[in-house]
C-alpha positions in Angstrom: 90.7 230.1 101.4 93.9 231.3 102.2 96.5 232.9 99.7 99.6 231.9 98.5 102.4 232.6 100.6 105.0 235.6 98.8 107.7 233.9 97.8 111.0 236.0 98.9 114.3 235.6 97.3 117.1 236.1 99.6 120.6 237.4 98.9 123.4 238.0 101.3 126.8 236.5 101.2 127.7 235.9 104.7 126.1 232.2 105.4 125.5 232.6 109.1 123.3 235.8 108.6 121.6 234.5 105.3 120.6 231.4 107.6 119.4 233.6 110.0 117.3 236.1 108.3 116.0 232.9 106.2 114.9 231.3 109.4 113.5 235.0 110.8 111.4 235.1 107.2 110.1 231.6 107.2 109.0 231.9 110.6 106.2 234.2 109.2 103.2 231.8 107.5 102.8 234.5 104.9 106.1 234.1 103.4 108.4 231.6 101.8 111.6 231.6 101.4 112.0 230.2 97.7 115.8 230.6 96.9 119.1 231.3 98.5 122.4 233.3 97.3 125.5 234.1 98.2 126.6 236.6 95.5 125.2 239.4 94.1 125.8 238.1 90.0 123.4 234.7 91.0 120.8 236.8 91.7 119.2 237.0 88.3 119.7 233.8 87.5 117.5 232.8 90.7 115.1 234.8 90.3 114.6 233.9 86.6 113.8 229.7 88.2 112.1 230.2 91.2 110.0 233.8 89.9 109.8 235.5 93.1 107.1 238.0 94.5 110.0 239.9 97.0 114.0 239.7 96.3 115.8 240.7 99.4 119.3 241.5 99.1 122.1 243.1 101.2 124.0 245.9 99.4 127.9 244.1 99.7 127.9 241.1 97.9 130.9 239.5 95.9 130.0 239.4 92.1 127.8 242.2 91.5 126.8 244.3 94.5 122.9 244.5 95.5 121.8 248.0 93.8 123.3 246.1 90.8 121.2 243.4 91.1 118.3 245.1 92.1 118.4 247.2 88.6 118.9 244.0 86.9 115.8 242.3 87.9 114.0 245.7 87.7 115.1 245.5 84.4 114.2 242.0 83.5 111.6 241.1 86.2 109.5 243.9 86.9 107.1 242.1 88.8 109.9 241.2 91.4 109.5 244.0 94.2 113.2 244.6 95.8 113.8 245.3 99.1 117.7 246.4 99.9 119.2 246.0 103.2 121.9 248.4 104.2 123.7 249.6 107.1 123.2 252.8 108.7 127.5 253.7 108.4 126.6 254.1 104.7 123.7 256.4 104.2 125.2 257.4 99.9 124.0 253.7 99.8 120.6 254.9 100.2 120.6 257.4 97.1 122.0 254.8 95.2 119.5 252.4 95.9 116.5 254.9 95.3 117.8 255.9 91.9 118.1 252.3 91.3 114.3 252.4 91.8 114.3 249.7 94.7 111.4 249.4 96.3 112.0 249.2 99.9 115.2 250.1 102.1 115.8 248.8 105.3 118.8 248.8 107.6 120.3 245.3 108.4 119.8 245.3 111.6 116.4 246.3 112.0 113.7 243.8 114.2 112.7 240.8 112.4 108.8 241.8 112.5 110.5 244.6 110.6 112.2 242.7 107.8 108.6 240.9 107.7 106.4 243.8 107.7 108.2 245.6 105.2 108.2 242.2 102.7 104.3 242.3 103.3 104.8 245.7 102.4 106.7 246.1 99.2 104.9 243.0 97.7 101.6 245.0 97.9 103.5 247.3 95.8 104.0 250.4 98.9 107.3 251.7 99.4 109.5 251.2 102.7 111.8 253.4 103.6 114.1 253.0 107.4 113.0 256.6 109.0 116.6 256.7 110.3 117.9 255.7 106.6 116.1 258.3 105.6 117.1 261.2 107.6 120.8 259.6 107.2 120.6 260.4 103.6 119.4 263.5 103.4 122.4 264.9 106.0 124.3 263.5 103.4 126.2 266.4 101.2 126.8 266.4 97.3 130.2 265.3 96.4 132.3 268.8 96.1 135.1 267.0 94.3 135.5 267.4 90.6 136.7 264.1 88.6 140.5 264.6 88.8 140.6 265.4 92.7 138.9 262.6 93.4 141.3 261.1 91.5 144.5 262.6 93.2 142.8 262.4 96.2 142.6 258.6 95.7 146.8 258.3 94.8 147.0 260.1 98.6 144.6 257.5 100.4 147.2 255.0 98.7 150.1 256.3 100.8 151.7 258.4 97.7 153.8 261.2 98.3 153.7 264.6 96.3 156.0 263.2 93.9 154.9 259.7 93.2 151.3 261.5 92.6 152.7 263.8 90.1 154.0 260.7 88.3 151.3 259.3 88.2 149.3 261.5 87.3 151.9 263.3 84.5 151.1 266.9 86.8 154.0 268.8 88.6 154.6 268.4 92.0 152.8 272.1 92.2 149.8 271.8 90.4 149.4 267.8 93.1 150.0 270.0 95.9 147.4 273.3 94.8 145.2 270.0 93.9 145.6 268.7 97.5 145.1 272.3 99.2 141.7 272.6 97.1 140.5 269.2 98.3 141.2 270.3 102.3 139.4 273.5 101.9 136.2 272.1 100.2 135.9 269.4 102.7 136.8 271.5 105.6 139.1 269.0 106.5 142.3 269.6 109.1 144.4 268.2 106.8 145.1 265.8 103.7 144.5 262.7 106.2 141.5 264.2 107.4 140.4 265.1 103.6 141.1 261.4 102.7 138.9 259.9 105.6 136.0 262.4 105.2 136.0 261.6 101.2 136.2 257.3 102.3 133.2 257.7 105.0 131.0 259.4 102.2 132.1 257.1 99.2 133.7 259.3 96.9 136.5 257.5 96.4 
């Protein structure tokens, strides 16, 4: 007698790809498609109805994002295995995701026997993890920044001067600019520009 098919929540906010990957998972006779979403705070609620075995979601959502969600229903529905899809441009994602305690990680684009085989997977209760997801987060440094160059840094990737930051901030225009030559040197950036777009491609800011 054959068994139940797994029943897979699916989460991902742009309707053309949800529809597709929906299609790419039903496709498979083992799994089921048992609710759809758009953003990341109607997760839960689906998942609480329609109880399902696998919740695939995509990290950017509107609402809440996906590692959100995923601690959520780790937190409410431990039986629910999660499965995060990510793209490869964001490998801090990845850390996130696995102190979140998802159980699966898998980059968005990957082959749709993929995306099937690593549902199978993570509702047998293994872990998946993308090889090249992987090895993306691990070349990924520690943040260098402490919490207030991070947050100057932030006032420069807004376009403010050395004035306006020191406003902002209540610092002198001295201790902005010895703030801003600190930041360049532990990032090994060219410049403040450069120190902003290394900081925005790793997701400090």
């Amino acid at each position: 007698m054959a068994s139940d098919p797994i029943r897979v929540l699916l989460a991902e906010d742009m309707h053309l790809v949800r529809g597709a990957l929906a299609a790419l998972i039903s496709r498979e006779s083992a799994l089921s498609v048992v609710a759809e979403v758009a953003t990341g705070d109607a997760v839960l609620p689906a998942a609480r109805v329609h109880r399902p075995d696998v919740a695939v979601l995509d990290v950017d959502m509107p609402g809440v994002d996906g590692i959100t969600a995923a601690a959520g229903l780790r937190a409410e529905l431990p039986d629910c295995r999660v499965l995060i899809l990510t793209a490869l441009s964001r490998p801090t994602v990845v850390r996130r995701a696995m102190a979140a305690k998802a159980d699966g990680f898998l980059a968005k684009d990957a082959p749709p026997d993929e995306l099937a085989d690593a549902i199978r997977a993570v509702a047998a209760g293994r872990r998946v993890l993308d090889p090249a997801l992987a090895a993306a987060a691990l070349a990924v440094r520690d943040n260098p920044l402490s919490a207030r160059e991070i947050e100057v840094l932030r006032q420069a990737a807004d376009g403010a001067d050395h004035a306006e930051i020191a406003a902002r901030l209540h610092l002198s225009k001295g201790t902005v600019r010895n703030y801003l030559s600190t930041i360049v040197t532990k990032l090994d950036a060219r410049n403040r520009l450069d120190a902003v777009r290394i900081a925005a491609e790793a997701d400090w800011l």
